[in-house]
C-alpha positions in Angstrom: 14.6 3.5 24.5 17.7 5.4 23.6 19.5 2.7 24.1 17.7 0.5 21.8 17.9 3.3 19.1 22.0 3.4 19.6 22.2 -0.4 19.1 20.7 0.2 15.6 24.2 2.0 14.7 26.3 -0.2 16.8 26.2 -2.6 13.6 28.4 -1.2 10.8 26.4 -3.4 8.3 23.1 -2.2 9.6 24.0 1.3 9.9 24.7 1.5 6.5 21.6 0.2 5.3 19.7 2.7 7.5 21.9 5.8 6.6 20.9 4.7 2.8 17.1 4.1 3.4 17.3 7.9 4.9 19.4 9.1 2.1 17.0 7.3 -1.0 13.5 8.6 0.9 15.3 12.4 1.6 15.9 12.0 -2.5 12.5 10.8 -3.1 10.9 13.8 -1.0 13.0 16.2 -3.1 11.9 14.9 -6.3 7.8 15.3 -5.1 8.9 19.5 -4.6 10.2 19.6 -8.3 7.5 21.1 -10.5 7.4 20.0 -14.0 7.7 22.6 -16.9 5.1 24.7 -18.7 3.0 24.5 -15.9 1.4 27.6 -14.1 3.2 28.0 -11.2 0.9 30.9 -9.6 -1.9 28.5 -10.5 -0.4 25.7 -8.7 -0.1 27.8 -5.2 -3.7 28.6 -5.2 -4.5 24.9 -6.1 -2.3 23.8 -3.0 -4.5 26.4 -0.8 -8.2 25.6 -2.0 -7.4 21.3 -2.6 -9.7 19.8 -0.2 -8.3 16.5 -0.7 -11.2 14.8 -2.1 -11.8 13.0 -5.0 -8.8 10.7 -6.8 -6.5 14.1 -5.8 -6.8 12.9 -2.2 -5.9 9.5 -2.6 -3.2 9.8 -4.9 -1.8 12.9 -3.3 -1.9 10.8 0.1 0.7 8.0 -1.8 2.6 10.4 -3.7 3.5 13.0 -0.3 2.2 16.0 -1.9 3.1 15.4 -5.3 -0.2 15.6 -6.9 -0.8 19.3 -5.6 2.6 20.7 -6.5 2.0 19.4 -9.9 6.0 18.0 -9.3 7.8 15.1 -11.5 6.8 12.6 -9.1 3.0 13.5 -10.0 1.7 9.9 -10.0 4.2 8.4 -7.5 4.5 5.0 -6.9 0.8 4.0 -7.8 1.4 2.8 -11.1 3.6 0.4 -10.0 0.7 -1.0 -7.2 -2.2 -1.0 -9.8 0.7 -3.2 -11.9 1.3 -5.4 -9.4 -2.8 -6.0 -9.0 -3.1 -6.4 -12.6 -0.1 -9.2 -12.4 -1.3 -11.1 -9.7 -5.0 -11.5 -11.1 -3.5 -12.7 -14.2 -1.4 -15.1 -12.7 -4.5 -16.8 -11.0 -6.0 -17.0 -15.3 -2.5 -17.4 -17.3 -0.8 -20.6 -16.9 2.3 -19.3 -17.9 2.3 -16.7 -15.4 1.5 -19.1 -12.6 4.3 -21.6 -14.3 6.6 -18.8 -13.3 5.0 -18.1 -9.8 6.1 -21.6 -9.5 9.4 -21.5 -10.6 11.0 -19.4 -7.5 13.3 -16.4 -7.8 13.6 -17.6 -11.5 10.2 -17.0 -12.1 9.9 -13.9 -9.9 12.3 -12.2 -11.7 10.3 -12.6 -15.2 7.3 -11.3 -13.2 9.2 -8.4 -11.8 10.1 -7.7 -15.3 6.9 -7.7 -16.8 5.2 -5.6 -13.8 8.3 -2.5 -14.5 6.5 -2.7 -18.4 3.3 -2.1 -17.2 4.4 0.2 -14.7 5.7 2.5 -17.5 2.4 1.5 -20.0 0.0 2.6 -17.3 1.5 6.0 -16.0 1.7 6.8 -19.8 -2.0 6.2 -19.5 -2.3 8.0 -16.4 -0.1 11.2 -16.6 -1.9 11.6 -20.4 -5.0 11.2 -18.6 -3.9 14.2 -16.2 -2.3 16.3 -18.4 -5.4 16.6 -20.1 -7.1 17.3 -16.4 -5.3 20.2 -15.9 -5.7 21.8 -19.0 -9.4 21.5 -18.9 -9.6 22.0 -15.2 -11.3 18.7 -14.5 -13.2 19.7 -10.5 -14.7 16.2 -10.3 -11.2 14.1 -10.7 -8.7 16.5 -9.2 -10.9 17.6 -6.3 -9.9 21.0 -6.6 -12.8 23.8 -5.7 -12.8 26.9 -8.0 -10.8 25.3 -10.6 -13.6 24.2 -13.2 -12.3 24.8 -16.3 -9.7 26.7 -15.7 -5.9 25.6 -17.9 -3.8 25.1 -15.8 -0.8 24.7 -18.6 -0.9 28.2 -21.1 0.6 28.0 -24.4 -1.2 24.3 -24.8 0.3 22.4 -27.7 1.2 18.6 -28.6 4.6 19.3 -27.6 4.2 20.6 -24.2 1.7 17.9 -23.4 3.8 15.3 -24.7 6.9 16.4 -22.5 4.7 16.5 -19.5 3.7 13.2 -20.2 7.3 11.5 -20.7 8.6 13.6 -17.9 5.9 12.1 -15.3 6.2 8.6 -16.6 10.3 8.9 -16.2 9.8 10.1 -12.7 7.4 7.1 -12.1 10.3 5.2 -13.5 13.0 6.4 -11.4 10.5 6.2 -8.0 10.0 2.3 -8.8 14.5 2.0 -9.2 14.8 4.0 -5.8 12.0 1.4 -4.2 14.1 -1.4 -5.6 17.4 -0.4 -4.3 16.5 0.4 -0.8 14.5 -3.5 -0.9 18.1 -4.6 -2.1 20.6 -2.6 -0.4 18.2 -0.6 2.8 15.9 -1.6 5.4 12.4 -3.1 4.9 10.5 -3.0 1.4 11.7 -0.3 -0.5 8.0 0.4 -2.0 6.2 0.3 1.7 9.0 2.8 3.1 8.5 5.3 0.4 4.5 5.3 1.0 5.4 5.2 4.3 7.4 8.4 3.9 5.0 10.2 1.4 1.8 9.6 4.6 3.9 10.6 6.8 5.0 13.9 5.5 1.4 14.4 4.8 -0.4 13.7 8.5 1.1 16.9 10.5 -0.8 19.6 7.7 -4.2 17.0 7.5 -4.0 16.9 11.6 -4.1 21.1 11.7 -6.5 21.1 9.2 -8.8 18.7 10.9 -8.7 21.3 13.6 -9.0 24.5 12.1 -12.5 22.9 10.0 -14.0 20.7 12.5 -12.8 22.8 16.0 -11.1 22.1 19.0 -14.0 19.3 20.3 -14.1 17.6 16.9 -10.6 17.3 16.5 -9.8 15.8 20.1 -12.8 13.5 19.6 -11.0 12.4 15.9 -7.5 12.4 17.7 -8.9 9.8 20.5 -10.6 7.5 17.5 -7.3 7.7 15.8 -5.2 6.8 19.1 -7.9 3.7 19.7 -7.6 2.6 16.3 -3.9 2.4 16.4 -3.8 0.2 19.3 -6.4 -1.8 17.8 -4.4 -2.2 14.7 -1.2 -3.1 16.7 -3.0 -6.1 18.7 -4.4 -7.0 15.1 -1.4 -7.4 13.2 0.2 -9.1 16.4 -2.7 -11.6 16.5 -2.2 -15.6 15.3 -3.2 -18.6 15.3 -0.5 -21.3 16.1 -1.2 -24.9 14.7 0.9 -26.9 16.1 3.2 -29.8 14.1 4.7 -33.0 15.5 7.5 -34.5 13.5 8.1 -38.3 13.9 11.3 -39.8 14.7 13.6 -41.1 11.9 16.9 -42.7 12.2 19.6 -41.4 9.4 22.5 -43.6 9.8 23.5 -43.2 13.3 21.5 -40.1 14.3 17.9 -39.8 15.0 16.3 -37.0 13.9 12.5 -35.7 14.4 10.4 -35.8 17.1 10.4 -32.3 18.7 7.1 -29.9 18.1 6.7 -27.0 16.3 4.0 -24.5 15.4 2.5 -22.9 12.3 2.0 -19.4 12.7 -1.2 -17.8 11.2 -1.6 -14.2 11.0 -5.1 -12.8 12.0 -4.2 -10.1 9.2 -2.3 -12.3 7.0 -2.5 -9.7 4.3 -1.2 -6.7 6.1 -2.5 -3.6 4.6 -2.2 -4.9 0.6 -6.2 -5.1 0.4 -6.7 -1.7 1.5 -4.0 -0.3 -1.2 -5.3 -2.5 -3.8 -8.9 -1.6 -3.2 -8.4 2.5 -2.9 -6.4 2.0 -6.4 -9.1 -0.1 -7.9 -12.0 2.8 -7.0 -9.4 5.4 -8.3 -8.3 4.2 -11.3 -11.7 4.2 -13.5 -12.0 8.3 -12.8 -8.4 8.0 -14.5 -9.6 5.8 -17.2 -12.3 8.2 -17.5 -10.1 11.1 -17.8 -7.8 9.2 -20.3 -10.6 8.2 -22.7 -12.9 11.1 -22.6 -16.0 8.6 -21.9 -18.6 10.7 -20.3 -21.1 8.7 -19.1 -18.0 7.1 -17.1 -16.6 10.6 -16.5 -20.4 11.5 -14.7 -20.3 7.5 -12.8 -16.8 8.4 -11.3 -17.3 12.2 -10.3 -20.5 11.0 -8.8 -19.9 7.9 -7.0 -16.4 7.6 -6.5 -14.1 10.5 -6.2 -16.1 12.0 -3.3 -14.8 9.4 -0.8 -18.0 10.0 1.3 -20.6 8.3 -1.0 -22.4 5.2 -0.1 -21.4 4.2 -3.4 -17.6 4.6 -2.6 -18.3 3.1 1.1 -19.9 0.4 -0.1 -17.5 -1.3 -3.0 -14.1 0.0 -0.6 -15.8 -2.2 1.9 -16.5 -5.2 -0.4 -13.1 -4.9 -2.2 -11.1 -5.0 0.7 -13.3 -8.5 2.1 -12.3 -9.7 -1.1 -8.6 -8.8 -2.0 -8.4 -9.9 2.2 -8.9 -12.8 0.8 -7.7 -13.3 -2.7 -4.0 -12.3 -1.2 -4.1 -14.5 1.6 -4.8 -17.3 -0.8 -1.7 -16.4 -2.8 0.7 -15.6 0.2 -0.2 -18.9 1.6 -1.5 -22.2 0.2 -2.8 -24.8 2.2 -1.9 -27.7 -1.0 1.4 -26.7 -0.4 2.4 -26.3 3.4 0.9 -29.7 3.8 2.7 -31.5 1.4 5.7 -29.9 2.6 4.8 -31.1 6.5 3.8 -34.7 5.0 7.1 -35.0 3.1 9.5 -34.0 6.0 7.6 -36.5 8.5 5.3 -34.3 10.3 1.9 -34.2 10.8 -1.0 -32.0 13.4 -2.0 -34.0 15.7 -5.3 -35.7 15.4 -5.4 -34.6 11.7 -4.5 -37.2 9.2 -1.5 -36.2 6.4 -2.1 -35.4 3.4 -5.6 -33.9 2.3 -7.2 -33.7 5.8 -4.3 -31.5 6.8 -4.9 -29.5 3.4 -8.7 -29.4 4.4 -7.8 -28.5 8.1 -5.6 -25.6 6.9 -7.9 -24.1 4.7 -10.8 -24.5 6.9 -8.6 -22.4 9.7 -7.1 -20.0 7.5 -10.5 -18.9 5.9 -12.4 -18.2 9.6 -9.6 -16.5 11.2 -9.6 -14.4 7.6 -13.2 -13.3 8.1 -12.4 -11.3 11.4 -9.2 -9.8 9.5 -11.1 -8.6 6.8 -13.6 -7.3 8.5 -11.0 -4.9 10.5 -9.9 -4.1 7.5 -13.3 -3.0 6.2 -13.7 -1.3 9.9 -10.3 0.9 10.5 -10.9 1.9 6.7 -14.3 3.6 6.3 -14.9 4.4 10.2 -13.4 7.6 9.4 -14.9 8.0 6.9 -17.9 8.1 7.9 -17.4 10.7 10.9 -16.0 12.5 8.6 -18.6 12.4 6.6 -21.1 12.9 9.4 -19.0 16.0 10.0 -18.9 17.2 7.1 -15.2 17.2 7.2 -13.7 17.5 4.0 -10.0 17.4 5.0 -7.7 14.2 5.5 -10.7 11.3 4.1 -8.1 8.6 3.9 -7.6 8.8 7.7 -8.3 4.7 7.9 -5.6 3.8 5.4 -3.1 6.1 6.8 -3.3 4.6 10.0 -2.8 1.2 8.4 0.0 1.9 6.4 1.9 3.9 8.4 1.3 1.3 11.9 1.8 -1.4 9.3 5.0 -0.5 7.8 6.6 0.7 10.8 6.0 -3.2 12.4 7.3 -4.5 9.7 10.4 -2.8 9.5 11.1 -2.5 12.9 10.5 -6.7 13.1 13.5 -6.3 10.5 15.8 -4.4 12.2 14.8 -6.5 15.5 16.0 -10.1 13.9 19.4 -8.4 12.4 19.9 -6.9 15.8 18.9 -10.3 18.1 21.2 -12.3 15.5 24.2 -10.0 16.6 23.1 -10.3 21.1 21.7 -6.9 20.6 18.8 -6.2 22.5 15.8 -4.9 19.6 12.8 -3.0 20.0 9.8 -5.4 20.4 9.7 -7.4 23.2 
C-alpha cells in the first residue's frame, strides 16, 4: 500500500495536481472558520454547543464542513451552486434552446456553465437574505438550533449590516464555486465533489463521538457495524454493470480491413452515482429557505413540520420518492439510448441478435431502465436506513448518516479511478485492482 501511495508522487505532472487539490481544499477549510462581521460571536459558541444538527442546519452544515454553525463566510457553501445545477438541467429537458446547447458539445456546455455561475450568485442572494433574517429572529424550526427561539443573533440590526452579511456570504459562495473550478481544471477529480467530500469528512470524527456519548457504547457499535456493512454494500454497488456486448462488422478501407473484433457497453448498476441523493436532500431543504426568504407562514409551519426534522414520515417519504426519480431523470440525461445506437449503427456495429437501429435503441432503454430500478432503490435504502434507527433511537446527532456514506465512498472511487488511469498510462501500478 505504501508503495502504491509513493507512485502517486513519482509523476511530476500528477504530483502537482495533487499538492494543488490539497492546497485549494486546506484554503477552502480556512475560509469555513472565518466568521462574518456584526455577528455575536459569544452567541455563535453556544450555538456550536446546543446545534443538534437537525433541521436545514444539519444538511447544509453537513455540505458546507461546519460553516453553517460558525456563522463563517462560507455560510451557504457550495449548495447554491447544486440547487443551480438542478434548476439547469430540468430546464434543459423544457427549453429548446437549452437543450440546442446541450447538443452543441463543449460550445454549448460552456453557455450552460455560464448561466448556472448567474444563478449561483441569484440564489445565494436569496438564501443568505433568507438567513440573515433567521438569525436575527432566531428562527428554531430552520436552523435547528435548541434554546435559540427568538433570540438576535446580529445586535445593532440595521439595513446596512444585513446587507453586508448578505454580499459578504454570496461573494464567499462565489469564490467556493472558482476554487471548485480550478481544482476540476488544474487538480485531481471534480473540483465540486472533492470540496463536499472535504467539508463530510471534516464533519464525521465530532458526529461519530457524538453518536456515542447520546446513544452509548451498544448503540454506537451497533450504528458503527451498519455503517461498515453499508460501505461495502455501496462499494459492490457502484462497482456493479451490466456489459452489452457489440460486434463490429468487417470493412475494407483501401487496403486494410478494419472491424470485426467485439466489444462491450458498460452499464452502471448506479449510473447516477450519488447526484440523486444531493439533488433530492437540496430539493426538501430549499422550500424552509424559501420560507424563510418570503416570510410565508403557512409554508414557514409546512417546512418546520414536515421537513426540517429529518425524521418525519413526511421527510422519509418524498427523500425516498425524489431520489427513485432524480435516479432516473439523471441516468436518462447521462446516457441516451437514441444516441449510443446511432453511434454503434453508424460505425458498423451492432448486438448480436438485436437488429440496428431502433431495436437496439428499444433494447438499450429496456436494459438501462431495469438495472436502474435496483440502483435506485439502494439509493432510497443506504439514505433513510439511518435514518430511521436514528429515529427509532431517538438519536438526534449526525441524521444524514446515509448520504455521508455515499458521498464520501463515492467520491473517493471516483477519484482514485482517476489517479489509477494517469498512473496505468505511465506502467505504474494504481490502487484498484
Amino acid at each position: 500500500m505504501l508503495g502504491r501511495l509513493r507512485n502517486m508522487f513519482r509523476v511530476p505532472d500528477l504530483r502537482k495536481k495533487i499538492l494543488f487539490t490539497i492546497f485549494i481544499v486546506v484554503l477552502y477549510r480556512i475560509g469555513t472558520h472565518v466568521p462574518v462581521p456584526y455577528v455575536d460571536f459569544q452567541q455563535i459558541k453556544q450555538l456550536q454547543e446546543s446545534s443538534t444538527n437537525a433541521g436545514v442546519v444539519g444538511f447544509l452544515d453537513l455540505f458546507s464542513g461546519g460553516a453553517i454553525t460558525s456563522v463563517s463566510v462560507f455560510f451557504l457553501g457550495i449548495m447554491p451552486y447544486i440547487t443551480a445545477s438542478i434548476i439547469m438541467q430540468l430546464l434543459g429537458v423544457v427549453i429548446p434552446k437549452l437543450e440546442e446547447w446541450q447538443k452543441e458539445g463543449q460550445v454549448g456546455q460552456k453557455k450552460i456553465t455560464q448561466w448556472t455561475r448567474y444563478l449561483t450568485v441569484a440564489l445565494a442572494l436569496i438564501q443568505s437574505t433568507g438567513f440573515v433574517f433567521a438569525l436575527k429572529e432566531g428562527q428554531q424550526g430552520l436552523l435547528g438550533f435548541v434554546g435559540f427561539e427568538g433570540t438576535n443573533m446580529i445586535p445593532g440590526f440595521n439595513a446596512w449590516r444585513a446587507a453586508l452579511i448578505v454580499i459578504t456570504w454570496t461573494a464567499g459562495t462565489a469564490l467556493v464555486m472558482w476554487l471548485g473550478e480550478l481544482i476540476t481544471q488544474r487538480g485531481v477529480g471534480n473540483g465540486m465533489s472533492i470540496l463536499i467530500f472535504a467539508s463530510v469528512i471534516s464533519r464525521l470524527p465530532a458526529e461519530g463521538g457524538a453518536i456515542f456519548s447520546q446513544g452509548g457504547m451498544f448503540k454506537g457499535l451497533v450504528i458503527l457495524a451498519v455503517g461498515i456493512g453499508m460501505i461495502v454494500a455501496i462499494v459492490f454497488v457502484e462497482s456493479g454493470q451490466r456489459r452489452i456486448p457489440v460486434q463490429f462488422a468487417k470493412r475494407v478501407v483501401g487496403r486494410r480491413m478494419y472491424g470485426g473484433q467485439s466489444t462491450y457497453i458498460p452499464l452502471k448498476v448506479n449510473q447516477s452515482g450519488v447526484i440523486p441523493v444531493i439533488f433530492a436532500s437540496s430539493i426538501l431543504a430549499f422550500p424552509a429557505l424559501i420560507a424563510t426568504a418570503t416570510n410565508f407562514k403557512w409554508l414557514q409551519d409546512f417546512a418546520n413540520r414536515h421537513l426540517v426534522t429529518g425524521t418525519g414520515w413526511w421527510y422519509i417519504g418524498l427523500y425516498t420518492v425524489l431520489i427513485i426519480f432524480f435516479a432516473y431523470f439523471y441516468t436518462a440525461i447521462a446516457f441516451n439510448p437514441t444516441q449510443q445506437a446511432d453511434i454503434i449503427r453508424k460505425q458498423g456495429g451492432f448486438i448480436p441478435g438485436i437488429r440496428p437501429g431502433p431495436p437496439t435503441e428499444r433494447y438499450l432503454a429496456k436494459v438501462l431502465n431495469r438495472i436502474t430500478l435496483p440502483g435506485s432503490l439502494f439509493l432510497a435504502f443506504v439514505a433513510v436506513v439511518p435514518l430511521l434507527v436514528f429515529a427509532l433511537w431517538d438519536i438526534s446527532q449526525f441524521p444524514f448518516g446515509g448520504t455521508a456514506l455515499l458521498i464520501t465512498v463515492g467520491v473517493a472511487l471516483e477519484t482514485m479511478k482517476q489517479i489509477d488511469s494517469q498512473l496505468m498510462m505511465r506502467n505504474y501500478e494504481g490502487f484498484l485492482r
